[in-house]
C-alpha positions as CSV (number, residue, x, y, z in Angstrom):
1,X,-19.7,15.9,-29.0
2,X,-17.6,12.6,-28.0
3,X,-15.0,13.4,-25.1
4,X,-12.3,10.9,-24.2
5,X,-10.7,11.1,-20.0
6,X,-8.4,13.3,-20.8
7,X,-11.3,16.0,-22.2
8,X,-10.3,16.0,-25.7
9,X,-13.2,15.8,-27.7
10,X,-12.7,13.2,-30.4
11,X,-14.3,12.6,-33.9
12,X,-15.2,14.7,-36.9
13,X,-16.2,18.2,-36.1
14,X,-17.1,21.3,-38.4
15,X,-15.0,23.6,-36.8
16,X,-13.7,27.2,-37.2
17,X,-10.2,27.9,-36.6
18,X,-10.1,29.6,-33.8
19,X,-12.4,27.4,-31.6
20,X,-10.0,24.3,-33.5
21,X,-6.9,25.9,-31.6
22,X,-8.6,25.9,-28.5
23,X,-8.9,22.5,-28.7
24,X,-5.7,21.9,-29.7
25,X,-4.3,23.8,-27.0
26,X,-6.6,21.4,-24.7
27,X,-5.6,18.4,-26.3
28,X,-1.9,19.2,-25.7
29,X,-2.7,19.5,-22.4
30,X,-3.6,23.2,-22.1
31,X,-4.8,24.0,-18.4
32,X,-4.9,27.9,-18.2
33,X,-5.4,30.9,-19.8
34,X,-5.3,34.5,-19.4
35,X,-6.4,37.2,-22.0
36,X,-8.0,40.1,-22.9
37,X,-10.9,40.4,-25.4
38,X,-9.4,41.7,-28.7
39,X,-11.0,40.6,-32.5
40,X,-10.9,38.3,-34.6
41,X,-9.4,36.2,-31.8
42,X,-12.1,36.4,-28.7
43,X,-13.4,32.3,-30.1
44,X,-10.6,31.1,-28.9
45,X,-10.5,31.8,-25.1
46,X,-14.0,31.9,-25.4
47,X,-14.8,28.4,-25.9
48,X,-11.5,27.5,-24.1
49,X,-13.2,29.8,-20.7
50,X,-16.5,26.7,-21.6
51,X,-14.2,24.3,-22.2
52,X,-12.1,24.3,-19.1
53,X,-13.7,23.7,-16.6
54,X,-14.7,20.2,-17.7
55,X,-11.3,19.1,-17.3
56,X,-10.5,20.9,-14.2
57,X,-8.2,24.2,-15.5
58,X,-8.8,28.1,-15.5
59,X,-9.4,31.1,-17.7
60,X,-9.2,34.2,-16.1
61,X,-9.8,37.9,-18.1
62,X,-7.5,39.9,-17.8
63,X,-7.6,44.0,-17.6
64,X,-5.1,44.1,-20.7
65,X,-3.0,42.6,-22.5
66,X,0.2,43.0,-20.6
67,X,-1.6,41.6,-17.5
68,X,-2.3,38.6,-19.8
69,X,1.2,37.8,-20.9
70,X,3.2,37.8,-17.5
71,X,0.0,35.9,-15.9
72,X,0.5,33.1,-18.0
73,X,3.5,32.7,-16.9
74,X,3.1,32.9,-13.4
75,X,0.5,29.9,-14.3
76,X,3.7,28.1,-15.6
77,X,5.8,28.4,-12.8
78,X,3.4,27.2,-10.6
79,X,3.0,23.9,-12.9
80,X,0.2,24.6,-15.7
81,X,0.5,24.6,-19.6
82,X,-0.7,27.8,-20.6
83,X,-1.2,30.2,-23.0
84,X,-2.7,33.5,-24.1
85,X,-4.6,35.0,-27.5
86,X,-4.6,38.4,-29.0
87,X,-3.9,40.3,-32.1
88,X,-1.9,43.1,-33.6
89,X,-2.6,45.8,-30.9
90,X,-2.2,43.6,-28.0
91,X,0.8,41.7,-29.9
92,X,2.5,45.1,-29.4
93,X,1.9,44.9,-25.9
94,X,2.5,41.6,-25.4
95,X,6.4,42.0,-26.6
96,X,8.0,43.5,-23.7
97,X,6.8,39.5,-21.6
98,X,7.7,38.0,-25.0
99,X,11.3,38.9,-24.1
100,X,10.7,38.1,-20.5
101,X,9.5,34.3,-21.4
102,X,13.0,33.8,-23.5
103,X,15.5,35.1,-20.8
104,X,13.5,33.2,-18.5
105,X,13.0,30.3,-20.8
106,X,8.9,29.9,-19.8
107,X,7.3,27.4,-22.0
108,X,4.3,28.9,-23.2
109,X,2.4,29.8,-26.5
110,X,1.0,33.0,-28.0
111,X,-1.6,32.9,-30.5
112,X,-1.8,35.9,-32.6
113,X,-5.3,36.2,-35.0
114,X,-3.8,38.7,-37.3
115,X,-5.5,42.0,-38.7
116,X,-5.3,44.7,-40.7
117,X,-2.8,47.4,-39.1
118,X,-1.0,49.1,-37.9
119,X,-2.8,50.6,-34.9
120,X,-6.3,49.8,-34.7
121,X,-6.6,48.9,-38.1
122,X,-8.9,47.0,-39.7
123,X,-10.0,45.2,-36.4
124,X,-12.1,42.3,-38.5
125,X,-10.6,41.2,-41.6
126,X,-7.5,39.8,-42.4
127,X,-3.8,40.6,-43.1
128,X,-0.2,39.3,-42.5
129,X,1.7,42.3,-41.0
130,X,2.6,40.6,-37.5
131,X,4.8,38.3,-39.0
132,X,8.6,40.2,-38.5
133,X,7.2,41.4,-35.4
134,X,6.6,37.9,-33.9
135,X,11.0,37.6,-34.9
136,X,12.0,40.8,-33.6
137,X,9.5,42.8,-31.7
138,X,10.9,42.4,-28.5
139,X,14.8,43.8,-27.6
140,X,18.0,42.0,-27.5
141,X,19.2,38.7,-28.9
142,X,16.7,35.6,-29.2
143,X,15.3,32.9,-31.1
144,X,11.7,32.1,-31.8
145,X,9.2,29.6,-32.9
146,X,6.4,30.5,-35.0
147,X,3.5,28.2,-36.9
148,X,1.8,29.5,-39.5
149,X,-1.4,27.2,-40.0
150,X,-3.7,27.5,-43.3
151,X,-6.9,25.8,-42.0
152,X,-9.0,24.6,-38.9
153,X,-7.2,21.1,-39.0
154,X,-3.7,23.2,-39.2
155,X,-5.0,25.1,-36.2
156,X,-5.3,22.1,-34.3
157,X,-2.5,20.1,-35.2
158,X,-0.2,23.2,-35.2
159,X,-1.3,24.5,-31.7
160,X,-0.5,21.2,-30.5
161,X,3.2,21.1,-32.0
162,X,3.7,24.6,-30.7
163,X,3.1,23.5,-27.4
164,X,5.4,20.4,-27.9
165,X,8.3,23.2,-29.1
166,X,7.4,25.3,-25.8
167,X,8.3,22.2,-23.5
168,X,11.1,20.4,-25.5
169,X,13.4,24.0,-26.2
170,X,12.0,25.8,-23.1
171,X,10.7,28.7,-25.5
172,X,7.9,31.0,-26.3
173,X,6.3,29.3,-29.3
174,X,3.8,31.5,-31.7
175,X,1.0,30.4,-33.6
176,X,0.3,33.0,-36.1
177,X,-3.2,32.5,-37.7
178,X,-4.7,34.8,-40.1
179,X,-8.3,36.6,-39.6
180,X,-9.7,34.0,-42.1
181,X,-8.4,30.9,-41.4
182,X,-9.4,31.8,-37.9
183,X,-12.9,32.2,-38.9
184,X,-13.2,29.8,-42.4
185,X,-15.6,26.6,-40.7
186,X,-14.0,23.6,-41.9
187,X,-13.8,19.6,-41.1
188,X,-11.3,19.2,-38.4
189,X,-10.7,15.4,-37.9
190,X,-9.9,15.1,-33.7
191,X,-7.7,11.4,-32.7
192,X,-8.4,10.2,-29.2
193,X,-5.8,11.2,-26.5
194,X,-3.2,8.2,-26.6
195,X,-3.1,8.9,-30.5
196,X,-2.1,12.5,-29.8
197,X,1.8,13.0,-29.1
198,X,2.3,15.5,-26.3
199,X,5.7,16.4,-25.3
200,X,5.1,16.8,-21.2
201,X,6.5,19.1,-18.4
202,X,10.4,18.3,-18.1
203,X,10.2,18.5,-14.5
204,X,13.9,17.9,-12.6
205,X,13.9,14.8,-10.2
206,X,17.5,16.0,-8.8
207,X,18.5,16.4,-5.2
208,X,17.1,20.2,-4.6
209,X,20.6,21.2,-3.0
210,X,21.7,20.4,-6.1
211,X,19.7,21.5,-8.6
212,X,20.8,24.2,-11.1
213,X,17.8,26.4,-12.3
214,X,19.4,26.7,-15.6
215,X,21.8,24.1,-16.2
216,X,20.9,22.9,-20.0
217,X,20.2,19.3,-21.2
218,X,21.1,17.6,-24.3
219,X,18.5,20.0,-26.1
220,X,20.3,22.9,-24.5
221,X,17.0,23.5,-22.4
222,X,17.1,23.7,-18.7
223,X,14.9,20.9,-16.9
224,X,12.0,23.0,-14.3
225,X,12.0,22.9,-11.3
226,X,8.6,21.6,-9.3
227,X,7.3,24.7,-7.1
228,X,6.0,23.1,-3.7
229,X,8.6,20.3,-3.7
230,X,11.4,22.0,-1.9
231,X,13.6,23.9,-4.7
232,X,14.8,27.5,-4.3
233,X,14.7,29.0,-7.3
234,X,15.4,32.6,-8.4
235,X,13.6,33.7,-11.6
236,X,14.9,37.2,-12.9
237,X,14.8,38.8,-16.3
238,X,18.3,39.9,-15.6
239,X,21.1,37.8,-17.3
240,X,21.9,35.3,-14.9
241,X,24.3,32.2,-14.3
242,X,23.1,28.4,-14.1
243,X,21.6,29.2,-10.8
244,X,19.0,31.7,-12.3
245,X,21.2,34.4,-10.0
246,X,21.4,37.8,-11.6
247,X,25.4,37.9,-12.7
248,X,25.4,40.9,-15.5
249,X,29.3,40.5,-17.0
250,X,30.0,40.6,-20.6
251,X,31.4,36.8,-20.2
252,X,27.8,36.1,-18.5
253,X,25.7,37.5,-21.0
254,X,27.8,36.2,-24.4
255,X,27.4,32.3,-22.8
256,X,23.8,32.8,-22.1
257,X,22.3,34.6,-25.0
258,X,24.4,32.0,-27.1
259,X,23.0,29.4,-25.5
260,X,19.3,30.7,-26.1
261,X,20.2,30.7,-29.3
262,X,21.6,27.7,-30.3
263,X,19.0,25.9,-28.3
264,X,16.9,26.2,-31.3
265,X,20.0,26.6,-34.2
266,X,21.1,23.5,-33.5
267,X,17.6,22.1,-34.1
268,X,16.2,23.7,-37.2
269,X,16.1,20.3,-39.0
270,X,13.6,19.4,-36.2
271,X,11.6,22.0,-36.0
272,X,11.1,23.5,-39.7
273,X,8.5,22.4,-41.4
274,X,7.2,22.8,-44.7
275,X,5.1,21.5,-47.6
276,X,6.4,21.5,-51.2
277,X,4.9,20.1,-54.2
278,X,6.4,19.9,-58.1
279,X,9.2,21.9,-57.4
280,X,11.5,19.2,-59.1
281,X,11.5,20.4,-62.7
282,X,9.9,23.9,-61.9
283,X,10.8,27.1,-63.4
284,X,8.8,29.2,-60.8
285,X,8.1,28.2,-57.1
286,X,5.2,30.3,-55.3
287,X,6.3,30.3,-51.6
288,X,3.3,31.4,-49.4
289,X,2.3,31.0,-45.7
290,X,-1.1,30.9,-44.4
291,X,-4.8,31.9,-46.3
292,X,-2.2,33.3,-48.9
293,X,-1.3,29.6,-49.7
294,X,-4.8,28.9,-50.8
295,X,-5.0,31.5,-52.7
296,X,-1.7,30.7,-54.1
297,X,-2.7,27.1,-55.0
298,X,-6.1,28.6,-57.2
299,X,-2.8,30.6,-58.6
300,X,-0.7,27.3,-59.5
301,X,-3.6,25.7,-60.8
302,X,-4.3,28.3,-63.5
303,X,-0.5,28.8,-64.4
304,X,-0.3,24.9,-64.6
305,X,-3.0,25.0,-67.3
306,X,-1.5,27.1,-69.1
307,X,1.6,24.7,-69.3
308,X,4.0,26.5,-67.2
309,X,6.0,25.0,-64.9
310,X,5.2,25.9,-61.5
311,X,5.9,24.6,-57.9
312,X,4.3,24.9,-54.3
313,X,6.2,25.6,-51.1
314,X,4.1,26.5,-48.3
315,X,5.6,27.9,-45.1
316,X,4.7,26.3,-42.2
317,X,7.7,27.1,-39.3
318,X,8.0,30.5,-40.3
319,X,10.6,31.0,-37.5
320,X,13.1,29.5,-37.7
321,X,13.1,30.3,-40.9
322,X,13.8,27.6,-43.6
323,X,16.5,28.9,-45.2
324,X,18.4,25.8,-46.4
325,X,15.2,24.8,-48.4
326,X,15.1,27.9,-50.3
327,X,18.3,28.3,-51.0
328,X,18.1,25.0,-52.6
329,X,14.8,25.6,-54.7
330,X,16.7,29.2,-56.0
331,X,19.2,27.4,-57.1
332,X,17.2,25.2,-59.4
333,X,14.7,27.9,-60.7
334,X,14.0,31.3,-62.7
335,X,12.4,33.0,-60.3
336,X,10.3,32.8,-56.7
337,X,7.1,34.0,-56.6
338,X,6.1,35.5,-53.0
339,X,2.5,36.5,-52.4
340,X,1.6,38.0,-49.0
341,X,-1.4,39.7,-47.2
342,X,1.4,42.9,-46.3
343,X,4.0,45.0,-47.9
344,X,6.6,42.7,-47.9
345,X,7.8,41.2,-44.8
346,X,8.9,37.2,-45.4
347,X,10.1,38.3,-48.7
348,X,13.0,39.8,-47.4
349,X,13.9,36.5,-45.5
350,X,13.6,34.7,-49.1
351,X,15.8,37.0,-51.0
352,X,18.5,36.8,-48.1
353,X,18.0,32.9,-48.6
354,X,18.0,33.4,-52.1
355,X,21.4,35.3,-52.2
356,X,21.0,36.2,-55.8
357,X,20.7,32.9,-57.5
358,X,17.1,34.1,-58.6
359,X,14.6,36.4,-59.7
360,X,12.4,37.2,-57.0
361,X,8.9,38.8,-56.7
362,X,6.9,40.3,-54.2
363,X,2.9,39.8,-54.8
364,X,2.1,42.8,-52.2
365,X,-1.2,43.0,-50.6
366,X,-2.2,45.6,-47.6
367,X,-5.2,43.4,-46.0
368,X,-8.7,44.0,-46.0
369,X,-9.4,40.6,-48.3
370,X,-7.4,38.0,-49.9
371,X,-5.6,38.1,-53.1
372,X,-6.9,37.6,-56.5
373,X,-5.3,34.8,-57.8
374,X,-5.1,36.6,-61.2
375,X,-2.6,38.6,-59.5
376,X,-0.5,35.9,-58.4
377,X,-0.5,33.9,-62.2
378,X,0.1,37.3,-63.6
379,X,3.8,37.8,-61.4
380,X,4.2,34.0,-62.0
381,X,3.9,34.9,-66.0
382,X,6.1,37.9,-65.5
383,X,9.2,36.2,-63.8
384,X,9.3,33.8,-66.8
385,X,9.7,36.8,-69.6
């Protein structure tokens, strides 16, 4: 293994994708962990707790999964990009410090391997089931960002970008693999360090007397303040005014929780992204996420041989959800084909986008193993009758 300075290894490397995450995470300048051991997602801090300490940061194991995600951010505070790892039984613990890291507006990352659930589950094989969960599993009013990558290279790249998210909109971002893609060994093609763009740690250069913990910038994120450097700074869970002050009035809480909002409404365009392929012309378009979009593509391939006119969009920002792009694609179609590894989660997000314009058709599938892509051609076939 080639290293650059900055400890990101470099080169061609057969990879799986949770160890290509860790080294995403340290390519985007990662510095600290905390987690707790839970499968099919131990690789990741695992090679990151090797990793490390070659470029001078910390893992520490945590006794659960709650101590994990408010650690993390404690590392944050006190100047480190961090993160934590898990899956579906500690994402449910995790969600309570979810909330926390919006109304406090810690950059940070969650990666979530998913399994089979819920409860305990099927603790080594693969499903989709954390997906509404990673929108709405914690209370109150928020946005999110979630990635959903579909390979080892994804799981680089991807972890990266969520990172970038977490510093530009001051936000939780999620990275929401899938048991397989976390463990399917792949090529993952590593750039040096100046060819990788990191977005870095808005830290404040303002007078300290008169700096406003929470006083937005043009992205409607707050700039952070540099603990050790002289700024007082009051971090509370509690809605609070510009200062970071607890201030719980109705007129205080409807200018904040807008604001966390629209931080990331008023930049969808920016932070949606997507792949799409022959859906000019298509009767059906197959919109998948994850290891479901390979499976999907086996589908397409099969339906394309047979003459019908199919198209691809792959979901890769699942949250913010890209609504505007299916709303266009259901207006130009028969029907939307949507296979996933649960009973029907993102679905609902495309009918709602859908509004009607559309047949639509959930390929259901409770975990365990992939789809067969037979199943997919066969609801492909059945929306064009």
């Amino acid at each position: 293994m080639q290293a650059d300075p900055a400890g990101v290894l470099t080169g061609s490397h057969f990879l799986d994708g949770d160890h290509a995450c860790c080294e995403g995470a340290l390519a985007a300048g990662a510095r600290f962990s905390s987690g707790y051991p839970i499968t099919p997602s131990t690789e990741v801090v695992e090679r990151f707790a090797a990793r490390v300490p070659t470029v001078g940061g910390t893992f520490i194991q945590m006794e659960d999964e709650l101590a994990a995600s408010i650690t993390l951010q404690g590392a944050v505070w006190g100047g480190a990009k961090a993160f934590t790892v898990t899956s579906g039984p500690g994402f449910s613990l995790m969600m309570e410090h979810l909330g926390y890291a919006v109304m406090t507006e810690t950059p940070c990352v969650f990666v979530n391997v998913q399994r089979g659930g819920p409860s305990t589950g099927l603790p080594t094989l693969p499903a989709q089931g954390d997906m509404m969960q990673a929108r709405w599993g914690s209370h109150g009013d928020y946005e999110i960002i979630a990635l959903c990558p579909n390979s080892p290279q994804e799981c680089f790249d991807l972890t990266i970008k969520a990172f970038n998210y977490a510093e530009k909109y001051r936000v939780p971002a999620l990275v929401m693999l899938d048991e397989v893609v976390g463990h399917m060994t792949e090529k993952v093609v590593i750039p040096t360090a100046d060819q990788i763009e990191v977005e870095p740690r808005h830290f404040t250069t303002k007078d300290p007397n008169n700096f406003h913990l929470y006083a937005p910038d043009e992205n409607g994120a707050p700039e952070m303040a540099h603990l050790g450097q002289g700024y007082s700074v009051h971090v509370t869970g509690l809605t609070h005014d510009e200062r970071g002050y607890p201030n719980m009035t109705p007129q205080t809480q409807d200018s904040l929780m807008k604001r966390l909002k629209n931080k990331i409404l008023d930049h969808v365009d920016d932070i949606v992204l997507y792949e799409e392929q022959d859906v000019e012309g298509a009767e059906v378009v197959v919109v998948s996420y994850g290891i479901t979009s390979r499976v999907a593509q086996r589908a397409i391939d099969m339906a394309k041989d047979r003459g019908l006119k199919v198209g691809k969009f792959r979901i890769i920002t699942a949250w913010p959800f890209p609504e505007k792009q299916i709303r266009e694609i259901a207006s130009k179609v028969k029907g939307i084909v949507v296979p996933e590894l649960n009973l029907g989660q993102m679905v609902r997000e495309v009918e709602r986008a859908a509004n009607g314009q559309c047949r639509t058709k959930l390929v259901p599938h409770a975990g365990g193993t992939v789809h067969r892509p037979e199943d997919i051609l066969n609801a492909i076939v059945e929306v064009l009758r």
